[in-house]
Residue frames as a rotation matrix with the C-alpha (Angstrom) as fourth column:
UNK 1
0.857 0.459 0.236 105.48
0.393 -0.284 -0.875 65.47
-0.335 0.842 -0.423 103.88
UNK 2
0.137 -0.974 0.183 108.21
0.877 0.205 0.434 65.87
-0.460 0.101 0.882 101.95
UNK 3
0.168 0.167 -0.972 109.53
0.103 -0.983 -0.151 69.81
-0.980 -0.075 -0.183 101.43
UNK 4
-0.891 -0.395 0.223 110.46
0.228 0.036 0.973 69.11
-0.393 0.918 0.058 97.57
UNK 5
-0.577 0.675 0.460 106.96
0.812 0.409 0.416 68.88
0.093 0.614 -0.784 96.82
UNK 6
0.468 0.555 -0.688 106.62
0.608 -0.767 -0.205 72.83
-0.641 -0.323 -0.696 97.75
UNK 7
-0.168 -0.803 0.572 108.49
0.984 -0.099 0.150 74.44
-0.063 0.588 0.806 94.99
UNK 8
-0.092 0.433 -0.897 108.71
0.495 -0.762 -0.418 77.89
-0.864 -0.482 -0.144 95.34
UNK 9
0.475 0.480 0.738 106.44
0.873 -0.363 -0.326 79.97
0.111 0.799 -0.591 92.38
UNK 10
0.234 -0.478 0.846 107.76
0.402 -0.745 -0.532 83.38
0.885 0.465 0.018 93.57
UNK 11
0.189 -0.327 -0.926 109.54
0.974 -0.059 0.220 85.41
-0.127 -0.943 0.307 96.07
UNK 12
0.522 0.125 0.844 109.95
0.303 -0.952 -0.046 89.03
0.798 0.279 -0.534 97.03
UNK 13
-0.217 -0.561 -0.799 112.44
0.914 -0.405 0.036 90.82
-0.344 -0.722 0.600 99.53
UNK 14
0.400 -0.197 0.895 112.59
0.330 -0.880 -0.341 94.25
0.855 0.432 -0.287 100.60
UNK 15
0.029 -0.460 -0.887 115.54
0.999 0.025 0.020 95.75
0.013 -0.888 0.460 102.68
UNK 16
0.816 0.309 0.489 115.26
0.145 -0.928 0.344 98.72
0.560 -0.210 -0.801 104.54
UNK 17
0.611 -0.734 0.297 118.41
-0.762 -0.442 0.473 98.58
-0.216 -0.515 -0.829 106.97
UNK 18
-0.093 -0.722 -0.686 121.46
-0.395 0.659 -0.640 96.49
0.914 0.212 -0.347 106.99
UNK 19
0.977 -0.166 0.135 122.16
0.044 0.774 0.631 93.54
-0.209 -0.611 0.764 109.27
UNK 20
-0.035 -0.999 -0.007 125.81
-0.973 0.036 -0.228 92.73
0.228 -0.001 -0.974 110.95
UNK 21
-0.033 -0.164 -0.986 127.58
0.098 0.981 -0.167 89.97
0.995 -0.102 -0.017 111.74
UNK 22
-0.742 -0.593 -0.312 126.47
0.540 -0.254 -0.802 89.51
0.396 -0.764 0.509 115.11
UNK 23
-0.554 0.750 0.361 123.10
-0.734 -0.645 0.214 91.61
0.394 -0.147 0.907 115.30
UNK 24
-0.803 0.457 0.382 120.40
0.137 0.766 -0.628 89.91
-0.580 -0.452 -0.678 117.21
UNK 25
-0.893 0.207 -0.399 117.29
-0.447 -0.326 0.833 89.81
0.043 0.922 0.384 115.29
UNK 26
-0.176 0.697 0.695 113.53
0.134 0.717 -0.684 88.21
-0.975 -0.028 -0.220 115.38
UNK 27
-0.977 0.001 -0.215 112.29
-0.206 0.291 0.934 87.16
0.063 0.957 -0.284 112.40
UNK 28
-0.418 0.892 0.171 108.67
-0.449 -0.039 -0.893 87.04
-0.790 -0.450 0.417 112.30
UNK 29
-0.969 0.159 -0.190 106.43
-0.187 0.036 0.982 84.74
0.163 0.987 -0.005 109.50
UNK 30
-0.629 0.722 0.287 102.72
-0.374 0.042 -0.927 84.37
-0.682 -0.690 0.243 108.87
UNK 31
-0.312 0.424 0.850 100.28
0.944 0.240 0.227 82.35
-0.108 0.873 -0.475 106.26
UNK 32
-0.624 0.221 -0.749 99.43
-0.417 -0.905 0.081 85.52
-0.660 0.363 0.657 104.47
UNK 33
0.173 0.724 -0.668 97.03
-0.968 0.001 -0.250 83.40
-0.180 0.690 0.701 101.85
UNK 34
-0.563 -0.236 0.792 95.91
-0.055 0.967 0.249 79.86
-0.824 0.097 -0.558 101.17
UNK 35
-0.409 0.337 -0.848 95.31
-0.904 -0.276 0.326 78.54
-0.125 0.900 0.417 97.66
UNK 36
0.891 0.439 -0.120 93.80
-0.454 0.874 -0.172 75.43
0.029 0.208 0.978 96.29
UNK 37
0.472 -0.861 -0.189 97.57
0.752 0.505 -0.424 74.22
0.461 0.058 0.886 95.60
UNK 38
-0.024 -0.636 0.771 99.38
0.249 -0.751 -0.612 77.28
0.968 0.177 0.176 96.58
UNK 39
0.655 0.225 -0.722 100.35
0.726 -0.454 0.517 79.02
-0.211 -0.862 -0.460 100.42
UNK 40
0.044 -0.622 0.781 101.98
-0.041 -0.783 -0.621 82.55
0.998 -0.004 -0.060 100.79
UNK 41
0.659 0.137 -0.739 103.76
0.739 0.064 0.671 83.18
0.139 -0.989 -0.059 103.35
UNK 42
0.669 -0.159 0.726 104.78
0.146 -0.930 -0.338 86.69
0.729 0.332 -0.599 104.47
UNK 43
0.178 -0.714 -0.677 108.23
0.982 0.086 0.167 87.77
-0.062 -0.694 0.717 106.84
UNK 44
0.890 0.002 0.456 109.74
-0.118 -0.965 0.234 90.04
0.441 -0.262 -0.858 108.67
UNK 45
0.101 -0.633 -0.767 113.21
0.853 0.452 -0.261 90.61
0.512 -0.628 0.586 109.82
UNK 46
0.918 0.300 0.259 113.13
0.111 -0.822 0.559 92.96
0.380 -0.485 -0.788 113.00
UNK 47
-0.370 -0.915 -0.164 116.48
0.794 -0.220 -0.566 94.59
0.482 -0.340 0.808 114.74
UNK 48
-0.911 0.147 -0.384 115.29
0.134 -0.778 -0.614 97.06
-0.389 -0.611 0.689 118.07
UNK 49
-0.001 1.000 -0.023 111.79
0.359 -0.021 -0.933 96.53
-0.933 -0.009 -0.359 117.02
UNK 50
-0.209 -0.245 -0.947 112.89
-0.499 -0.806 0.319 98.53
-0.841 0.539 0.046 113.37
UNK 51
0.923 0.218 0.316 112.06
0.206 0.414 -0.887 96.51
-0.324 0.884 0.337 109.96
UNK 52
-0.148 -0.810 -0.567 115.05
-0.620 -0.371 0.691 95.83
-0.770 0.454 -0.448 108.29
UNK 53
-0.880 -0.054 -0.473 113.77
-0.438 0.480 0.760 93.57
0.186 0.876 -0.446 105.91
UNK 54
-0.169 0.757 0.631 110.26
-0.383 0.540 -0.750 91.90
-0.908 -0.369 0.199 104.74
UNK 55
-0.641 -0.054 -0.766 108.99
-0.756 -0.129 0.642 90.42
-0.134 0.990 0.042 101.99
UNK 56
0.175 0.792 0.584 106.99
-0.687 0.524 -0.504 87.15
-0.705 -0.313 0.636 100.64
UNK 57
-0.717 -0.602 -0.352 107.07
-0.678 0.486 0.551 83.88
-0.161 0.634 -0.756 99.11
UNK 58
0.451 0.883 -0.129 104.57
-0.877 0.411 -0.250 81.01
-0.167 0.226 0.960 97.49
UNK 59
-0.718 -0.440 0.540 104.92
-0.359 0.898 0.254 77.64
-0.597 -0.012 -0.802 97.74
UNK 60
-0.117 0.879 -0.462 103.12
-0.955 0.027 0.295 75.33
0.272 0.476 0.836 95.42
UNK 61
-0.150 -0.431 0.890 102.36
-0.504 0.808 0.307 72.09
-0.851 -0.402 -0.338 96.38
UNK 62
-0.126 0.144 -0.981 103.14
-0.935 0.313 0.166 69.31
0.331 0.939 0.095 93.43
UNK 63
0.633 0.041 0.773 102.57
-0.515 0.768 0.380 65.72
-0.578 -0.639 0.508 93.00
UNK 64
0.043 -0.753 0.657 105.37
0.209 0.650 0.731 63.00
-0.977 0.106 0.185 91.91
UNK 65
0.128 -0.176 0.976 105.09
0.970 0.226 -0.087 64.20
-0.205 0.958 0.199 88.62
UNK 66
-0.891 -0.264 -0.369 105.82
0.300 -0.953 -0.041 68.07
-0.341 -0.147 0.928 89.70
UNK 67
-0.171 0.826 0.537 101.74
0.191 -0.507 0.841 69.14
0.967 0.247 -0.071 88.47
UNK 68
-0.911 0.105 0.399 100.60
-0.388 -0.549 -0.740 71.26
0.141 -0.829 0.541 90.94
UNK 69
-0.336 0.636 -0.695 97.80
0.546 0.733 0.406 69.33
0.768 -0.243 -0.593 93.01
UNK 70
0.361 0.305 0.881 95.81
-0.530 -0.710 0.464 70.60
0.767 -0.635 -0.095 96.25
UNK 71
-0.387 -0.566 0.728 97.08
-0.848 -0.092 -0.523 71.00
0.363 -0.819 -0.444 99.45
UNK 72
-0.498 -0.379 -0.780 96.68
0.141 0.852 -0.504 68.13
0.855 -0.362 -0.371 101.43
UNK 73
0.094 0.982 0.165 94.10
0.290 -0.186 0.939 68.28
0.952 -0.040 -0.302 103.61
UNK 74
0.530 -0.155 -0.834 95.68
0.836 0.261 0.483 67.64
0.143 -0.953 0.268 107.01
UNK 75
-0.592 -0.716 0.370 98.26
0.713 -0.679 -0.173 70.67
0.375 0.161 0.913 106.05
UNK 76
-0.459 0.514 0.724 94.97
0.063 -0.794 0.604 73.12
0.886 0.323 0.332 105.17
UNK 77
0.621 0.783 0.025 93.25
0.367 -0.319 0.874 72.40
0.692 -0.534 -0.486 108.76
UNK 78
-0.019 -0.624 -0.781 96.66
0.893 -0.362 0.268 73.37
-0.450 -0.692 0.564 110.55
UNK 79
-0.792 -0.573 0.209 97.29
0.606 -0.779 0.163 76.65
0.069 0.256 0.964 108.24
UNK 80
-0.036 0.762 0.647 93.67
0.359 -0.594 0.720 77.57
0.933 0.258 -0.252 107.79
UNK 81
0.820 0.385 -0.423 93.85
0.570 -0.478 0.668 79.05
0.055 -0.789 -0.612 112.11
UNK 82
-0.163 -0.924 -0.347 97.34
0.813 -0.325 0.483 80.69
-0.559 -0.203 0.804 110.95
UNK 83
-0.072 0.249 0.966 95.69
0.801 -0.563 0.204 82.86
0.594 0.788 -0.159 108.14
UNK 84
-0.765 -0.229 -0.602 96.38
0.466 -0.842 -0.273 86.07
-0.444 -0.489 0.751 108.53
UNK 85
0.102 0.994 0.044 92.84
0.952 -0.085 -0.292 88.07
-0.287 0.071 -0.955 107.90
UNK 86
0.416 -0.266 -0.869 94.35
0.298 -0.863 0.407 91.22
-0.859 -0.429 -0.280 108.23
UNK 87
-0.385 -0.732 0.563 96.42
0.398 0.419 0.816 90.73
-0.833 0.538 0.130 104.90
């Protein structure tokens, strides 16, 4: 499936510590919300367990003519056991 056909709708950051060059870091992401056409998907960037950054982004999915279209079934039966409930 080709990643063009997820344009992203919107995106959000929020930083809470700097990062060096050089820091080690996990990064952490989870489906935070499936639409008919649409997934969010929410991050984290950790340093000593601390939040130094999180934030969130939507993908839509389009078809060959860029109109947003629904997800693709095979996609929705992998993400739908990643949904985060908690959210």
């Amino acid at each position: 499936m080709p990643v063009t056909r997820f344009p992203r709708r919107a995106v959000s950051a929020s930083f809470e510590r700097p990062l060096a060059d050089g820091d080690e870091y996990i990064v952490e992401l989870e489906v935070e919300k499936l639409g008919n056409t649409s997934i969010t998907y929410a991050w984290r960037v950790l340093k000593a367990e601390l939040v130094d950054s999180d934030g969130a982004h939507t993908v839509i999915h389009v078809d060959g003519s860029g109109e947003p279209t629904p997800l693709p079934d095979a996609l929705r039966a992998v993400l739908d056991d990643l949904v985060n409930d908690t959210a």
